[in-house]
N, C-alpha and C positions, 0 to 999 in steps of 0.2 A: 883488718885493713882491706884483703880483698872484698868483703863483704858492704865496706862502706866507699869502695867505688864503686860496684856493681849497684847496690841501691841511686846513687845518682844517674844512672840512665837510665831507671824508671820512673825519674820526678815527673807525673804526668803535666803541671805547669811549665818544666822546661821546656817536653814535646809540644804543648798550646805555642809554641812560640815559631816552631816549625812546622805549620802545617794543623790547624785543628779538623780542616775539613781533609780528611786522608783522602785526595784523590784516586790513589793509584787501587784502594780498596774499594773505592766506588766501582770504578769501571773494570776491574779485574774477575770479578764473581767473590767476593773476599768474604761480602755481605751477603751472599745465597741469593745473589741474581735480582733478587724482587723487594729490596727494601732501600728506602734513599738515608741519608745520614743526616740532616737537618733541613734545610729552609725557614721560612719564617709563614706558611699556609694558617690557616683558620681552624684555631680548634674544636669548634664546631664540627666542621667538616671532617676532621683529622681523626673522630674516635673520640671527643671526649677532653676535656682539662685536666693538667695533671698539677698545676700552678697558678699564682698568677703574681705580675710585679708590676706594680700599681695598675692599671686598671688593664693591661695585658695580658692577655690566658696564654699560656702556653700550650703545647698539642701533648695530648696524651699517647699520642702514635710518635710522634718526632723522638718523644723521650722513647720509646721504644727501639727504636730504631738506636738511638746511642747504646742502649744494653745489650741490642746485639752484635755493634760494634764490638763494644767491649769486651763480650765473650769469645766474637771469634780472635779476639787480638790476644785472650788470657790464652785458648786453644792452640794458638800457632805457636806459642813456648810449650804449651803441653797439654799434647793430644787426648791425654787420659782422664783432663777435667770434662764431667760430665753439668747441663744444667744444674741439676740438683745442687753440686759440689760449687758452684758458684755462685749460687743462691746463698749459699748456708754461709759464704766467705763475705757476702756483706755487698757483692757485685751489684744490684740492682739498688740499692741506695746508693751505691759511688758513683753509676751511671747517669741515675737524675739528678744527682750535686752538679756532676761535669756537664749536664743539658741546660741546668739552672744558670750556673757560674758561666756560658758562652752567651746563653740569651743575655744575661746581666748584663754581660761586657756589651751586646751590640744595643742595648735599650740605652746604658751610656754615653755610648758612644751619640746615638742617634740626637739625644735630649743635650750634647752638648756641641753638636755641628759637625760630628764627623762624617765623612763618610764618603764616597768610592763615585768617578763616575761610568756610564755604562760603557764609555769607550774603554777605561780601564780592567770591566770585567772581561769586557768581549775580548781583550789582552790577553787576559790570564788564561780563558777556555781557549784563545789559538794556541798557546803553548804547550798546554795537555798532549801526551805525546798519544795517546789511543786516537784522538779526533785528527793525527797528523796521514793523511796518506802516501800514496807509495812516493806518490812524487815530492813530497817535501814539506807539503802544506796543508792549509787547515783542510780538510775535507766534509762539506757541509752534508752529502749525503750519508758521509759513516758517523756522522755528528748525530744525525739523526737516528742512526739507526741502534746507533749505544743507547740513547738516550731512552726509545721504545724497546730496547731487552730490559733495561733496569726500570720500566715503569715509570719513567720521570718524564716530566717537562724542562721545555729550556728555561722556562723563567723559574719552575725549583732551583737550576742547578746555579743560575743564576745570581738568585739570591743567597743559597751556599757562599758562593766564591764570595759574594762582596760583604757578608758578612766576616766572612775567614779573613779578608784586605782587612776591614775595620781594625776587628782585634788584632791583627799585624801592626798595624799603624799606630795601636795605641802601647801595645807591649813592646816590640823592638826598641822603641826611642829608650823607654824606660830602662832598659838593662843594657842599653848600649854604652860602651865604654867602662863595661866593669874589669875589674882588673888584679887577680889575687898578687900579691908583693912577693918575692925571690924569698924574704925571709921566713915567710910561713910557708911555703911551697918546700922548700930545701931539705927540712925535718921529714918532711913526707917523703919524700925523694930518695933520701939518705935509707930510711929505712924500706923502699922496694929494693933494693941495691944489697942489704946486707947480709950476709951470707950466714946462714944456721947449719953448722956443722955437728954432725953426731956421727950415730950408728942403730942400727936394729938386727935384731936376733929373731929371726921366724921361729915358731913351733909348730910345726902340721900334725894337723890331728894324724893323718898319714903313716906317720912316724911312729905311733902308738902300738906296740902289740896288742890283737886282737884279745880279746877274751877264750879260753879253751874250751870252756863249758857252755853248750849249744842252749839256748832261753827254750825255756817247756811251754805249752799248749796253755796253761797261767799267764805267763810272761807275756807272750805271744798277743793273748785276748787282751789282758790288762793294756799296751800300747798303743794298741790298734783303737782302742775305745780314746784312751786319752789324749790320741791324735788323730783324731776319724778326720779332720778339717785336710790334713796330707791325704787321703784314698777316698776325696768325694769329688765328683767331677763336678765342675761348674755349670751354671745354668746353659743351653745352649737353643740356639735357635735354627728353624727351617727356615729360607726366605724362597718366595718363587718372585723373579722378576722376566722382564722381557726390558731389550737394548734399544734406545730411541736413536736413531743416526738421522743425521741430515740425509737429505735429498736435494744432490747438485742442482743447482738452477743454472743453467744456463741464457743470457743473456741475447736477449734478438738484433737483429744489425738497426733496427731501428732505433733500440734503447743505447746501443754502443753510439750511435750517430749522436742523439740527444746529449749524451754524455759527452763526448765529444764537443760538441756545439757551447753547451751551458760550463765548461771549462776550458773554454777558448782561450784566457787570459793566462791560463801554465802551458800550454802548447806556444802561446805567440814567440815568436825572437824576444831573447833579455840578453840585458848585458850587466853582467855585474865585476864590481874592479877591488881590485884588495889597495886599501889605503892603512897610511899610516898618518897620524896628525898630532902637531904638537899645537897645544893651547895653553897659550900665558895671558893674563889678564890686564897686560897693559899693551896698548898698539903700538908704543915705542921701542918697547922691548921685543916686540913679536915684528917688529920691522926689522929691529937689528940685526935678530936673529939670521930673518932670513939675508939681509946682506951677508953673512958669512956663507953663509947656504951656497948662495949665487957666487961668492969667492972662491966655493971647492970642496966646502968644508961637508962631508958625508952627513946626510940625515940623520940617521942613527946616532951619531957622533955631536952633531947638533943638538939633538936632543939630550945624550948625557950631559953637555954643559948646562944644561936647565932643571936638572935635578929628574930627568923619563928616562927610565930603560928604555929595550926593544920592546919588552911584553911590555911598557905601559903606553906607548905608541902605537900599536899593532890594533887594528879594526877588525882585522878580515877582510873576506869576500860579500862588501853590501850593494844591493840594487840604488839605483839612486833616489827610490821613495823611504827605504830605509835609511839613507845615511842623512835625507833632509829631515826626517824623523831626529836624529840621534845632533844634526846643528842647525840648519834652514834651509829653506827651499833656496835661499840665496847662493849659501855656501855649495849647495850638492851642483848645483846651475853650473857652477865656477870649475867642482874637480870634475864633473864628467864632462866638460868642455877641454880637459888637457888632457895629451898622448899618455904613452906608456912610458914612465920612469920619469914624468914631468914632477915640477913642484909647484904649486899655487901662490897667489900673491898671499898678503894677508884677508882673510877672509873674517866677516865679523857674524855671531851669533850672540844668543842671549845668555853661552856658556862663557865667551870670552873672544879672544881674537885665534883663529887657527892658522896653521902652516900646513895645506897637504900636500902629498907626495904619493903618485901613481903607484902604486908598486908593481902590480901586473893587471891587465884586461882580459875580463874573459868575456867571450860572445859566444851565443847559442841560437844556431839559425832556426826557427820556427819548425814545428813537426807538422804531419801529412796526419790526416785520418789514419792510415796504412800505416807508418810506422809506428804508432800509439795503441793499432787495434787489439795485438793480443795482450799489453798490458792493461788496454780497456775492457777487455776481455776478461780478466783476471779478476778484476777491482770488482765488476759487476759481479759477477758470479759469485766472489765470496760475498758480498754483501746481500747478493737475493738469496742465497742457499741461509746466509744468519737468519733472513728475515724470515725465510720458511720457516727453518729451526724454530724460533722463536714461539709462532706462532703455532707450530705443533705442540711444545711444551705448553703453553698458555690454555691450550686446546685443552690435551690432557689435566692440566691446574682447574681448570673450569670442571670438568668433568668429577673430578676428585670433591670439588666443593658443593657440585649437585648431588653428592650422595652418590655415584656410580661407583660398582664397584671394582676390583683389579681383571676380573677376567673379563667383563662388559669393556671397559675400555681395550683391555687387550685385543680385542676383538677387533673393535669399530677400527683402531688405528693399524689393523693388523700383524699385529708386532708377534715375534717366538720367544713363547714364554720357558722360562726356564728355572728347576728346582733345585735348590744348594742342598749337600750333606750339612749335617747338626755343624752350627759354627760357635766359636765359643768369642766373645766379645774382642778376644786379643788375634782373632784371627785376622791373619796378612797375606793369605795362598798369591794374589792377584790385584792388582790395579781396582778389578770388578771388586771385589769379593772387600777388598780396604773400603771402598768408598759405601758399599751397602750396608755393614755391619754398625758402626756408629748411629746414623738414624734409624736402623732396624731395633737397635738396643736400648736407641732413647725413646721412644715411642711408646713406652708402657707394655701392655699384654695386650694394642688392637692390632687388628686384621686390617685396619684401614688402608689402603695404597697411599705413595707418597714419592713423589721424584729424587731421584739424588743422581750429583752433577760426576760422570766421571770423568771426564774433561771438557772442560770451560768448554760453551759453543760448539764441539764436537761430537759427544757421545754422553749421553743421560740413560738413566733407568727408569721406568716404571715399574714401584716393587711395592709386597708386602709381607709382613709375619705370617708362615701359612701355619705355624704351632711351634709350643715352649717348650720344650724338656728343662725340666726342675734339678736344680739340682740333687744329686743323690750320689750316696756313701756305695763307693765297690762290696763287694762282699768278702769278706776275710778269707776264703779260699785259694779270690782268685788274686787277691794281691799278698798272699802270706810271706813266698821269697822280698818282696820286698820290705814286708814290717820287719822280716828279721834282718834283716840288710841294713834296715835301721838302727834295728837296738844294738846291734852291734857297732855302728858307727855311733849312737851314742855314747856306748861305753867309750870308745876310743876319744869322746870329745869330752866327758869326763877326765879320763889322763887324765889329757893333756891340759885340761885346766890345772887340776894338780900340780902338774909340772912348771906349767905356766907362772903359778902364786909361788910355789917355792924360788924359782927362778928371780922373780921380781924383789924376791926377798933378801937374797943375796946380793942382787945386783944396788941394791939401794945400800946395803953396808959394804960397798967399796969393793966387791969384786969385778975384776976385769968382764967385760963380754965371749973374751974366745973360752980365756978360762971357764965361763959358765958351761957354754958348748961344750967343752973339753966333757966335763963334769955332770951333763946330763943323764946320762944314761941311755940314752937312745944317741941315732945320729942325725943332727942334727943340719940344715946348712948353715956356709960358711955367714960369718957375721959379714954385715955388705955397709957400708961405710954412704952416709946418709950429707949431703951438700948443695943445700936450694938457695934460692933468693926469690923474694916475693913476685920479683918483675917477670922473670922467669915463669913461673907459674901462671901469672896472670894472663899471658899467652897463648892456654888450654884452653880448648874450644870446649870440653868435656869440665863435669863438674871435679872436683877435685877426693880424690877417695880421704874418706876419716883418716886414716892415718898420719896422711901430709898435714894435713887439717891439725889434727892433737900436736903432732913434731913443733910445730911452729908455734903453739899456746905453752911449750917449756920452755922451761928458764934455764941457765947453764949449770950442769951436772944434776940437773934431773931426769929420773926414769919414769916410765907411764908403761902401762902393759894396756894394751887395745884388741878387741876380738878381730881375726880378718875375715872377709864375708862370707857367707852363708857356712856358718860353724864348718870352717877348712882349717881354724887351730889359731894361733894367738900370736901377738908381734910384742916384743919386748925391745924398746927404743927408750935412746938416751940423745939428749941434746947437749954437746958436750962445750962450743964455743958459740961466740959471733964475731963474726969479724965485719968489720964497717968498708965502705969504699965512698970516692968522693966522687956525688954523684955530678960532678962538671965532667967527668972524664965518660958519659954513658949521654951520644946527640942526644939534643933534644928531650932528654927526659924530665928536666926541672919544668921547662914548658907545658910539657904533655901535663902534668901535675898540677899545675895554673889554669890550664885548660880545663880538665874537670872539675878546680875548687868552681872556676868561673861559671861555670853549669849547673853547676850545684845552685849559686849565689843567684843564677838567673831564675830558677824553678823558684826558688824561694821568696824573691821578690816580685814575680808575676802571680805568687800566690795569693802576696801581703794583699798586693793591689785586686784581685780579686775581691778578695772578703773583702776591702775595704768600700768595695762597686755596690758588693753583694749587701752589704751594711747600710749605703746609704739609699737603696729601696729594698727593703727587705721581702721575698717572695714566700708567699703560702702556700704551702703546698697539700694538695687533696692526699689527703694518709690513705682515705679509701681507692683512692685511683691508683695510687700505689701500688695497694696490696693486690688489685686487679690486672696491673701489670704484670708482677709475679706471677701471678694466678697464669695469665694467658702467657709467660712465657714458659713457665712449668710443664703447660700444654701442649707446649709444640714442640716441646724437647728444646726447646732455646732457638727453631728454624723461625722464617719470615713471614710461616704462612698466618693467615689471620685467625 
């Protein structure tokens, strides 16, 4: 059960429906700073064809660009998948299906009149919250300046966005209004709810007497050989890097004045007013209305008689180009021409007839150069220190691709270079030391330099492998106390196995659990009285250990005997009852249940409609561009670089 609602939030078509262009990985460094996630550019230019649907090439770079999507989005669940290991999982053919299937949808979309217009995108990029600045609103110069760290164009990002509107506009209608029924919800319900009552009996290997008789210089050798993989150290590497930091920029009174100057229009005096408005679709009834209005009768209260709460009245705080946005430049004419706590006549737009009602006025008298300077002051600075940044890193990327090596650039950039102790792949000492060792490890056996990000826009490395240590087996002298430390605990894990299966044996012909304790031989802990429910569980941020896992796969008055982890001794559980509950008595949860069939039902219908897009121009795909996708992302450890 848990397992088949956890695979519904990975139905990659549900997430297409939310977002296929992942902004926030665009502009966050998510995608390693230097690679864009789609557009619609010229494969040609791009690197090469990787497809084509009917007479449309697709870019063989774009589709790349989704793979490494892809990978850093498998990596963010888990950090320990390396390229290789997601290669071998099938990742680079699922990534150009999912490049294929988005093109599809927009080449559909296009051949059948749909489609976005640029007032619309230029919507969507104001609303991006990286391109919002300090003061509230779009900011055309940090617009730019995202756009030149991640190597795009506005017209790429562009045609992203209104390719993502498209296929929004054609998938949302389609699974709107789906809706799973109470009766098949409830079954599922009922059983997160129902309570698995048992018991379990630990055995610790712990508990075992030791063996008397001390393992001979035989014993000893013969162990040590047949578990050499415990006493060899892992591969380990040297890295020498040197730390890239920005260099504040500070901003000249000239370029504060121009900034100042060219965002005239957030400094001027606004006024903006919090409205509330009720819209009925007839003038007569929306005349009525308000004669009760003008009788006495509370807005609010007004409005419940027409079927609007408070929050479905409630606007906020809009300027008045915003609110003749949201009715007409007629209507916005009408409320910002009335006082504070005024109510409007009927006012007509192309939604219907409104009633508004002032709620409160706010005014903002116009700012001075001077009181704006040190937050203009602030904005410039980080923006010319990113742009330096930027442009160092770039610097150095350039350099790396001429063939210059780690100490030549060290040099030139004047950076302090610095050399780590042997680190072993799992190593975590430091913020530094976490971010260098993954592309240090995926990188094969070169000496090449290669940058890696330790904090976004802040602090970078320029490093490389300065040599390998192989791995290699300790020598039996110097780890001997501990092979025999071993065999000793093996024997003790022996027992308790023993113990373990006798234990099981009994317990399956109808012996109590304490009695069993009782009757061990050893002592035991007390028997601990075992009481879940699915829902419960499901609540666990953390996966869930086998044990709970097995408990909940018996039936009632069965026993299971399960190893507990890393050979610590055996758990011997019984599942004894279930008890039901009626899941109306637990908010919201029949809901919650509806909700995710409905997600389900969504992924799977945005799918249907895919392949059936994908079906009726079918795309060919170059097998050989493929395989050289692979190729070059094998290359680069799965990074952006070319």
């Amino acid at each position: 059960m848990f397992a088949f609602f956890r695979r519904m939030t990975k139905n990659g078509f549900a997430m297409l429906l939310f977002g296929i262009v992942i902004l926030a990985f665009i502009f966050t460094g998510a995608l390693g700073g230097f690679s864009r996630f789609g557009g619609s550019g010229s494969s040609d230019k791009d690197g090469g064809t990787i497809a084509k649907i009917g007479k449309r090439k697709l870019s063989a770079s774009e589709a790349y660009d989704y793979i490494r999507r892809d990978y850093l989005a498998v990596r963010q669940q888990n950090p320990s998948i390396d390229a290789m290991t997601f290669v071998a999982s099938g990742g680079i053919g699922k990534a150009i299906s999912g490049y294929i299937a988005a093109k599809s949808m927009s080449e559909w979309a296009k051949n059948n009149g749909i489609g976005v217009s640029q007032k619309m995108v230029d919507g969507e990029i104001a609303s991006i919250p990286v391109f919002i600045g300090a003061n509230g609103k779009f900011d055309q110069k940090l617009f730019d300046a995202v756009l030149a760290q991640q190597h795009m164009t506005a017209d790429q990002l562009r045609s992203d966005i209104a390719e993502d509107m498209v296929r929004r506009q054609i998938l949302i209608p389609i699974v709107a209004g789906l809706k799973t029924p109470n009766a098949m919800a409830e079954p599922f319900a009922r059983m997160l709810i129902q309570r698995h009552e048992g018991m379990i009996l630990a055995i610790p290997t712990t508990v075992m007497p030791p063996s008397d008789k001390a393992p001979d210089d035989k014993a000893i050798a013969d162990f040590y050989k047949s578990h050499i993989e415990r006493y060899t150290l892992p591969e380990q590497r040297v890295i020498r890097y040197a730390l890239v930091k920005p260099d504040e920029v500070k901003p000249t009174d000239a370029q504060i004045a121009d900034y100042f100057k060219s965002h005239a229009s957030e400094y001027a005096a606004t006024e903006k007013r919090d409205l509330s408005q009720i819209i009925l679709p007839d003038k007569a009834a929306a005349e009525a209305l308000l004669a009760k209005i003008h009788g006495g009768l509370n807005f609010v209260a007004a409005a419940k008689t027409v079927g609007f709460s408070s929050e479905d009245i409630r606007l906020g705080a809009l300027s008045k180009e915003q609110y003749s946005e949201k009715a007409s430049p007629e209507a916005a004419n009408a409320a910002f021409s009335l006082g504070d706590g005024a109510v409007s006549n009927v006012l007509h737009s192309p939604l219907g007839w409104h009633i508004v009602h002032v709620d409160k006025i706010e005014r903002k008298p116009a700012a001075t150069l001077d009181q704006m300077r040190g937050e203009i002051t602030r904005q410039l600075s980080e923006s010319l220190t990113s742009k330096a940044m930027t442009a160092k890193i770039n610097r150095i990327q350039d350099n790396i691709s001429n063939g210059n090596g780690f100490s030549d650039i060290a040099h030139k950039e004047k950076l302090e270079v610095v050399q780590t102790a042997p680190l072993r792949r799992d190593a975590s000492d430091d913020q530094i030391v976490k971010s260098l060792v993954t592309p240090a490890f995926e990188s094969g056996k070169s000496s090449e330099p290669f940058v890696a990000t330790i904090t976004a826009d802040k602090l970078y490395a320029l490093a490389m492998v300065d040599h390998v240590i192989a791995p290699a087996a300790q020598p039996l002298e110097k780890v001997k106390n501990q092979v025999v430390m071993d065999i000793r605990h093996s024997e003790m894990v022996e027992k308790s196995r023993k113990l373990a299966d006798d234990l099981l044996k009994k317990a399956k012909s109808g012996v109590p659990f304490a009695q069993l304790a009782a009757q061990a031989g050893v002592k035991l802990p007390p028997v601990t009285p075992l009481a879940f429910r699915q829902l419960d569980l499901s609540r666990f941020q953390q996966s869930l250990p086998p044990a709970i896992i097995r408990f909940f796969e018996l039936k009632p008055g069965e026993v299971a005997l399960i190893p507990a982890p890393d050979e610590s001794g055996w758990m011997l559980m019984k599942m004894e009852r279930l008890v039901s509950s009626d899941p109306s008595k637990e908010a919201g949860l029949t809901a919650a249940v509806q909700n995710q069939f409905q997600n389900m039902m969504t992924g799977d219908i945005a799918e249907q409609f895919s392949n059936a897009v994908m079906q009726k121009s079918p795309a060919e795909i170059d097998q050989a561009a493929a395989v050289q996708l692979e190729k070059r992302f094998l290359s680069s450890g799965g990074s952006a670089a070319q």
